[in-house]
N, C-alpha and C positions, 0 to 999 in steps of 0.2 A: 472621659470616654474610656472603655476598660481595655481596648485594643491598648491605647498606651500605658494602660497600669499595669499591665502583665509584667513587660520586665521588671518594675519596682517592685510587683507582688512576689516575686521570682526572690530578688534580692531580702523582701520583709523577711521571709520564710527560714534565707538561711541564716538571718540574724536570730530568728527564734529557736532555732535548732543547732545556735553555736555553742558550745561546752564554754566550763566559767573559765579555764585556764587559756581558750583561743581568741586570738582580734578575729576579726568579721573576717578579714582580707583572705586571713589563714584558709579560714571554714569554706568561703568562696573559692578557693582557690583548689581545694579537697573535690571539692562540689562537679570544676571544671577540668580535672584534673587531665580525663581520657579526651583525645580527639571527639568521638563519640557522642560525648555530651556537649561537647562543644558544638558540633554538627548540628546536633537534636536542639540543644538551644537556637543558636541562629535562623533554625528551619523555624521553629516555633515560631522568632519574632518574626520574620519573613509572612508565614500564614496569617496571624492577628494584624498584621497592618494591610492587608492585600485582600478583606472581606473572607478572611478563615481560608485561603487555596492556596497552597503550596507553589513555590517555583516549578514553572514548566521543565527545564532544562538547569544545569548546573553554568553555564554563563548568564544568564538571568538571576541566580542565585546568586552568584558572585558579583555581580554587576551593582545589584541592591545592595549587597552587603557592604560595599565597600563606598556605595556611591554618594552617601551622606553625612558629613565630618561629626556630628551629632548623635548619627548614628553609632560610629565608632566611639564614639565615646560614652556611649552608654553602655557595648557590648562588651569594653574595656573593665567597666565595672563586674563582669561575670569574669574576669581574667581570659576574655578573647580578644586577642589582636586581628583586625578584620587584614591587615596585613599577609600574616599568615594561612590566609583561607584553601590556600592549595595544599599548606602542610597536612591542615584539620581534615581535610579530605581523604585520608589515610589513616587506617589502622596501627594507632602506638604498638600492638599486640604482635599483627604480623605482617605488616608492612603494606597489606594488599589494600589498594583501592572500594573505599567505600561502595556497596551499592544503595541507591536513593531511589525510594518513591517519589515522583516529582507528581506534581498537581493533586498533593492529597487533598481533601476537602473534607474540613473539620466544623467545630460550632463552637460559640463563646462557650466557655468553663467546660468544654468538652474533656471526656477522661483522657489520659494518654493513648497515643498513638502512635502508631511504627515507623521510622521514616527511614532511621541509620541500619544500616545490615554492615557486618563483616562475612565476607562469602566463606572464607577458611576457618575452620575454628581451630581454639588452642586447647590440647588432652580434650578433645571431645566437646568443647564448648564454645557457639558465635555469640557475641554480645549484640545486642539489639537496642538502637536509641528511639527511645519516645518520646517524642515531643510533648513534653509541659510535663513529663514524671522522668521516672529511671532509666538508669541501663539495667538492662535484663538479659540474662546470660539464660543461654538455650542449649538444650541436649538433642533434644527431639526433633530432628529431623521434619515430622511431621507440623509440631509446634512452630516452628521458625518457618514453614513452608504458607501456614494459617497467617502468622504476624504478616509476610511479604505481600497476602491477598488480602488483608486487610479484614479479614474474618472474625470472629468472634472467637473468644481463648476463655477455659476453663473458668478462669477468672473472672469472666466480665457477668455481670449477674441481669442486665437490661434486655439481654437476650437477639441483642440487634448487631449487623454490620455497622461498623464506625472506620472513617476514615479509609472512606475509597473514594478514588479519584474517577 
């Protein structure tokens, strides 16, 4: 079933894109470094096991996340301790409290999408996590205002809203 492949496709990827001089653990660990990603991961697995819908509220979030020993031990393997789920809820950058779209609603192998916001930015830039790709570091005001509504970004070439709840 590919709801459960996602984390292990998660992990194939960064074994494919590890340089020759680093262990896996290292590159995963790069990978998972920011709070952010961390967030944007766990939201990920959260949506792919729940019929693609994001957590309603953030005790629902944390509740799943921590609520399956299995669990934790898979999200272990991305270098997240489901332990620390209140730390990862805050910005390494500048301390403020994440803010989250809860009840995104996505599709299998859908592109990335918006979930993690940092409200403050640092010299002019919020990072934004998206679930199943990158952090994306924002200037524009208007840009990061598009990701929050879940709007369609320069980038996206299908032409369509993705990932509104």
């Amino acid at each position: 079933m590919l709801v459960k492949k996602v984390p292990f496709l998660i992990l194939l990827l960064c074994v494919c894109v590890s340089g020759c001089g680093d262990s896996v653990d290292s590159q995963i660990s790069n990978a998972t470094k920011h709070n952010i990603r961390k967030v944007a991961i766990m939201y990920m697995v959260y949506s792919s096991a729940n019929k693609f819908v994001g957590p309603k509220d953030e005790a629902e979030f944390k509740a799943w996340i921590q609520g399956d020993p299995s669990r934790k031990e898979r999200l272990e393997r991305f270098g997240i301790n489901t332990d620390e789920f209140d730390s990862y809820m805050v910005s390494d950058r500048t301390g403020d409290k994440f803010e989250i779209r809860w009840g995104v609603k996505s599709a299998p192998m859908a592109p990335a999408y918006p979930v993690a916001f940092e409200p403050n930015a640092v010299d002019g830039v919020r990072h934004v996590g998206m679930a199943g790709g990158e952090t994306r570091e924002v200037s524009d005001d208007d840009e990061y205002n598009d990701l929050w509504e879940g709007k369609v970004t320069p980038d996206d070439s299908e032409g369509a809203e993705r990932g509104n709840s």
